[in-house]
N, C-alpha and C positions, 0 to 999 in steps of 0.2 A: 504494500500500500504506500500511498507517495505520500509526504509533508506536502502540506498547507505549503510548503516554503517552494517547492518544486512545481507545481501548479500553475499555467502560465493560463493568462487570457488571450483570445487571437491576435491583437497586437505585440504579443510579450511582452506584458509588464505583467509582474507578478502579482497573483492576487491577494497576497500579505499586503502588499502596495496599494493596492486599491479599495483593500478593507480598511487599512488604515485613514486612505482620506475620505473615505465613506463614513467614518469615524468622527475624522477631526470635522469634515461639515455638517453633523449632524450636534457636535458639542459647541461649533460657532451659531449654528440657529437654536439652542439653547439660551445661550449666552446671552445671543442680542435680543430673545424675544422674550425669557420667564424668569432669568436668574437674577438675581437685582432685587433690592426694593424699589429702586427706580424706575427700574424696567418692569415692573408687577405694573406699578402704580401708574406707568406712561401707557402701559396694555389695557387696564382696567379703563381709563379717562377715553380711549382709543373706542372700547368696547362698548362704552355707555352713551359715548356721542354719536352712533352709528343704532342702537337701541335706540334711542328718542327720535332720529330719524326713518326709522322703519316704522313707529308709532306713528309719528307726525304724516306716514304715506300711507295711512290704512293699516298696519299689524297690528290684530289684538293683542291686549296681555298676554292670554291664553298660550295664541302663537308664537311670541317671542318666549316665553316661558319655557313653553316645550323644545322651541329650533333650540334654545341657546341652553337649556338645561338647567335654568337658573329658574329657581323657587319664585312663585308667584310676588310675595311679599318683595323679595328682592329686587322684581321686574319694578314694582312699584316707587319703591324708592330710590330708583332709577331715571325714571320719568319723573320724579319731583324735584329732581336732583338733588337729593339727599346721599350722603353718606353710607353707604352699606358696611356688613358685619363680617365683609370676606376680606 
């Protein structure tokens, strides 16, 4: 049986090499989009001005509630622009 390390993709670069930046791009789209308080807090602002305009075009609560996975009370205090408890 071959190592990982032996295993080439049609190109030939090896597929170590290519897990690896399948790796490192997946922990740079971490970084810049969850990891942070900044980044929570610039996602969240992001997420709730995008929710009051899907309201303000016709989505129920209902609907955003369930697309977006977020608890009724939560949608609401969202469209008040209040504060939430996430």
């Amino acid at each position: 049986m071959l190592s990982n390390r032996r295993l080439l993709t049609q190109n030939g670069t090896p597929l170590t090499r290519q897990g690896s930046r399948a790796l490192l791009w997946w922990a740079t789209i971490l970084e810049r989009t969850i990891a942070g308080k900044a980044s929570r807090e610039a996602h969240k602002k992001r997420r709730d001005r995008a929710i009051r305009a899907s309201h303000a075009r016709g989505s129920t609560l209902d609907e955003i509630a369930a697309q977006t996975r977020l608890r009724p009370d939560t949608v609401r205090a969202i469209l008040r622009d209040e504060t939430t408890a996430e």
